[in-house]
Z-matrix of the N, CA and C atoms (Angstrom, degrees):
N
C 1 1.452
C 2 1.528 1 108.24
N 3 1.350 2 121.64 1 112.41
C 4 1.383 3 123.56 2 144.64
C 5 1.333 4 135.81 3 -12.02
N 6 1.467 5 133.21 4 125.80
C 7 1.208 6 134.33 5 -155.00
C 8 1.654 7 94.15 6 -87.83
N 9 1.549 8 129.95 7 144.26
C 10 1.131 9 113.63 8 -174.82
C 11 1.802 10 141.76 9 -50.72
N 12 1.661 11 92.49 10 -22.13
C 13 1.268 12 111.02 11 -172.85
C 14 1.785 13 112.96 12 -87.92
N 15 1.145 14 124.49 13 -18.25
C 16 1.152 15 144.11 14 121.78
C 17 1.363 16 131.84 15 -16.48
N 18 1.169 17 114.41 16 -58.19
C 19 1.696 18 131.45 17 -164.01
C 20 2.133 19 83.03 18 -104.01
N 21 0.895 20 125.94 19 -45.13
C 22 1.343 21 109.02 20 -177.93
C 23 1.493 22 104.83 21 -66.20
N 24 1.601 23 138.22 22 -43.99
C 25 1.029 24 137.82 23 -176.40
C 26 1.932 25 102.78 24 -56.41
N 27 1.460 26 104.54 25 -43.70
C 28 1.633 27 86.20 26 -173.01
C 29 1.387 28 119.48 27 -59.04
N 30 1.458 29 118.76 28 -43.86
C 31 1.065 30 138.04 29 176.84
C 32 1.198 31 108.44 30 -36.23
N 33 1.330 32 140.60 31 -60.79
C 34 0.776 33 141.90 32 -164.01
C 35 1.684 34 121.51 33 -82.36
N 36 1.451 35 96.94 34 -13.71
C 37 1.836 36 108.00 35 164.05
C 38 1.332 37 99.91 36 -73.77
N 39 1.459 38 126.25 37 -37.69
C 40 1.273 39 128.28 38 -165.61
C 41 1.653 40 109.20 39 -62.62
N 42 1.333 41 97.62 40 -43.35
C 43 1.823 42 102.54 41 -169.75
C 44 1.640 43 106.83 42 -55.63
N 45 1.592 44 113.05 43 159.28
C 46 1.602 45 123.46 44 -168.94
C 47 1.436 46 76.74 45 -105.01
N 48 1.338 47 116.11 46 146.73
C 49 2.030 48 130.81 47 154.29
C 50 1.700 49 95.00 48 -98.70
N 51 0.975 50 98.93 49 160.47
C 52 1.695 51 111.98 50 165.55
C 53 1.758 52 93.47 51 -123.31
N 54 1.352 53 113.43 52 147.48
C 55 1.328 54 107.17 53 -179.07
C 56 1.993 55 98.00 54 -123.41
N 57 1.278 56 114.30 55 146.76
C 58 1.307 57 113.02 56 -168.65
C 59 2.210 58 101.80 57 -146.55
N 60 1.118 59 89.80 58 153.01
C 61 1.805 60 92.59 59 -173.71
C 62 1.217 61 109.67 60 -103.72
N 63 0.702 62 145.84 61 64.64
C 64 1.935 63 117.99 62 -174.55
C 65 1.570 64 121.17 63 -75.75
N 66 0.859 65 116.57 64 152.94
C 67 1.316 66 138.38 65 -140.49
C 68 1.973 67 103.38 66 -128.39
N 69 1.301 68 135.94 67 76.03
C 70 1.269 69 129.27 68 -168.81
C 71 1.830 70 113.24 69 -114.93
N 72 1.287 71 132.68 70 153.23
C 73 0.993 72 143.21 71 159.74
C 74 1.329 73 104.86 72 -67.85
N 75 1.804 74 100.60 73 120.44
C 76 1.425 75 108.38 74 155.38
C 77 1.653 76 146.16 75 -42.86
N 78 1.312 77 144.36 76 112.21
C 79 1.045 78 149.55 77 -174.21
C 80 1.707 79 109.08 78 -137.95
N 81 1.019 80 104.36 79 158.29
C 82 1.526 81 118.58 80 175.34
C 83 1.911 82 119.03 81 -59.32
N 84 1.642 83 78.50 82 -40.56
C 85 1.980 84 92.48 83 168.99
C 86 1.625 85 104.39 84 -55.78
N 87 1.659 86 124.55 85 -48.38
C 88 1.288 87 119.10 86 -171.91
C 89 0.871 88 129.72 87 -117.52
N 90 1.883 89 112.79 88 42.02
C 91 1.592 90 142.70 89 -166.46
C 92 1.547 91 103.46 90 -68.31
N 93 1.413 92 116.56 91 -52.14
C 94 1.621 93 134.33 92 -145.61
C 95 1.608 94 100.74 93 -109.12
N 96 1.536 95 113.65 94 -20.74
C 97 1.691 96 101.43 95 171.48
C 98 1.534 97 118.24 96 -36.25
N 99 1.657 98 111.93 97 118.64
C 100 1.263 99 119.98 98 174.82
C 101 1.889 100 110.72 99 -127.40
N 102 1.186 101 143.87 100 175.88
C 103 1.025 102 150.34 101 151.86
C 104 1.711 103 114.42 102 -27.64
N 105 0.961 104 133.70 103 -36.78
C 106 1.361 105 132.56 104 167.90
C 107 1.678 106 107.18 105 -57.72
N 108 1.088 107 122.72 106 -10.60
C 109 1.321 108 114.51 107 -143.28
C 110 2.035 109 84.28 108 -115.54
N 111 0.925 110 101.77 109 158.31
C 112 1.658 111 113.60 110 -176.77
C 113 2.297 112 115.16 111 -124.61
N 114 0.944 113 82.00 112 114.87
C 115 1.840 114 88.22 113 161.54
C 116 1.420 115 114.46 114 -83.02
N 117 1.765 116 88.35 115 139.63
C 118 1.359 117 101.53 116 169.91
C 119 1.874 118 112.78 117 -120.18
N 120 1.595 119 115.37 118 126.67
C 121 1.086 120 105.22 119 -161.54
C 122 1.393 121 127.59 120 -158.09
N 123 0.957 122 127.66 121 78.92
C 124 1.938 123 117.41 122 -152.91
C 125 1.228 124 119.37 123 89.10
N 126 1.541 125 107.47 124 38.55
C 127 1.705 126 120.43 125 -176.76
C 128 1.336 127 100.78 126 46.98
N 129 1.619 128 122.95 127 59.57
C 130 1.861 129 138.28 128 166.12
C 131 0.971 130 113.90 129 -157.68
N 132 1.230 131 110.05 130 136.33
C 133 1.614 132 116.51 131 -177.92
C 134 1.986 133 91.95 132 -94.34
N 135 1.490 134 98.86 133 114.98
C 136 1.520 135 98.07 134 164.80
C 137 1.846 136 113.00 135 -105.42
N 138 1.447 137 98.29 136 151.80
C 139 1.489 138 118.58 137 -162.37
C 140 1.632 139 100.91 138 -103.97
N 141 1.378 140 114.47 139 124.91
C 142 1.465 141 124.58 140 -158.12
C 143 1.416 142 112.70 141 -91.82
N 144 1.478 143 127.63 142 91.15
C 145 1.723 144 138.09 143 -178.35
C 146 1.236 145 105.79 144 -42.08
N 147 1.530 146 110.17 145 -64.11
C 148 1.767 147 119.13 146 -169.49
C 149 1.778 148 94.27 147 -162.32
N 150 1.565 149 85.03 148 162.43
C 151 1.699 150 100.48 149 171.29
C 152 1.373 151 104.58 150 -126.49
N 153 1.315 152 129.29 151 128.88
C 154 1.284 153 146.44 152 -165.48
C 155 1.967 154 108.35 153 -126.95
N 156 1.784 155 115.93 154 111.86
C 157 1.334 156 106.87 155 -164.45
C 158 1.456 157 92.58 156 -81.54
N 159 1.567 158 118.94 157 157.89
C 160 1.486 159 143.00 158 -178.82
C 161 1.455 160 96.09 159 -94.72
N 162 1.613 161 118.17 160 111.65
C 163 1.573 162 101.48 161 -172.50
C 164 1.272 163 144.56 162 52.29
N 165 1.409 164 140.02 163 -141.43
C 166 1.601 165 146.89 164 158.85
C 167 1.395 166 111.42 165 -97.22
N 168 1.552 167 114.33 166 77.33
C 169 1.218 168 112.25 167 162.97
C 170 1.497 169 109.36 168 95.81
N 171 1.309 170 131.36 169 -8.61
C 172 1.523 171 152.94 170 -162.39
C 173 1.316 172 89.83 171 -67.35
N 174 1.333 173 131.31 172 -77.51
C 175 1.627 174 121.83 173 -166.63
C 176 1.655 175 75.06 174 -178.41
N 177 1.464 176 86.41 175 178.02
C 178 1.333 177 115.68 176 -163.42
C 179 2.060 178 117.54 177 -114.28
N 180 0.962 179 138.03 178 116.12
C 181 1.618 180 132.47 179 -172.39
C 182 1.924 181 96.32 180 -92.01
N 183 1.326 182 92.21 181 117.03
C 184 1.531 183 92.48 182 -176.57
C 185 1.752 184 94.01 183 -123.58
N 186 1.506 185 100.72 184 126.39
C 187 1.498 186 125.29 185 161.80
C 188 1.068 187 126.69 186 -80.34
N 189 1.528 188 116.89 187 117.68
C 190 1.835 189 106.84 188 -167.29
C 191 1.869 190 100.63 189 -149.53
N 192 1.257 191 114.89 190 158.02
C 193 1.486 192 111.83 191 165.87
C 194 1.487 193 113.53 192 -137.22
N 195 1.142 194 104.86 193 -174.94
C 196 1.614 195 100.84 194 -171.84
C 197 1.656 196 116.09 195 -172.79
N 198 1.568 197 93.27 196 105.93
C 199 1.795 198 91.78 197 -177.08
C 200 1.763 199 124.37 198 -21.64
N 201 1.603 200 103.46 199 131.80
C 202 1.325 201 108.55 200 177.44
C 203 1.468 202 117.03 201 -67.98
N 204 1.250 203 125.73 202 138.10
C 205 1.362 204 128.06 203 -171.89
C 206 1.704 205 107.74 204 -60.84
């Protein structure tokens, strides 16, 4: 038998991500979004890779994925 920490690591090779971009207009509300920070979106909580700004202030390209159902 597998040591637990083991069997949680496979599991988690096992799981599918879906990977998704979103694409938002810049505002002061969504100045500081970083990777700590979590989306909520299509009844899924997506997990934030990187935030990349669109131009000077234009909007923001945010990289995120989110376990397959």
């Amino acid at each position: 038998m597998p040591a637990p920490g083991v069997e949680r690591l496979q599991s988690a090779e096992i799981a599918a991500t879906t990977p998704m971009v979103f694409r938002i207009r810049w505002s002061s509300a969504v100045a500081d979004v970083n990777p700590k920070d979590r989306i909520s979106y299509a009844g899924r909580m997506w997990i934030i890779a990187s935030v990349t700004e669109i131009g000077r202030r234009e909007g923001l390209e945010i990289a995120a994925t989110a376990r397959a159902d």
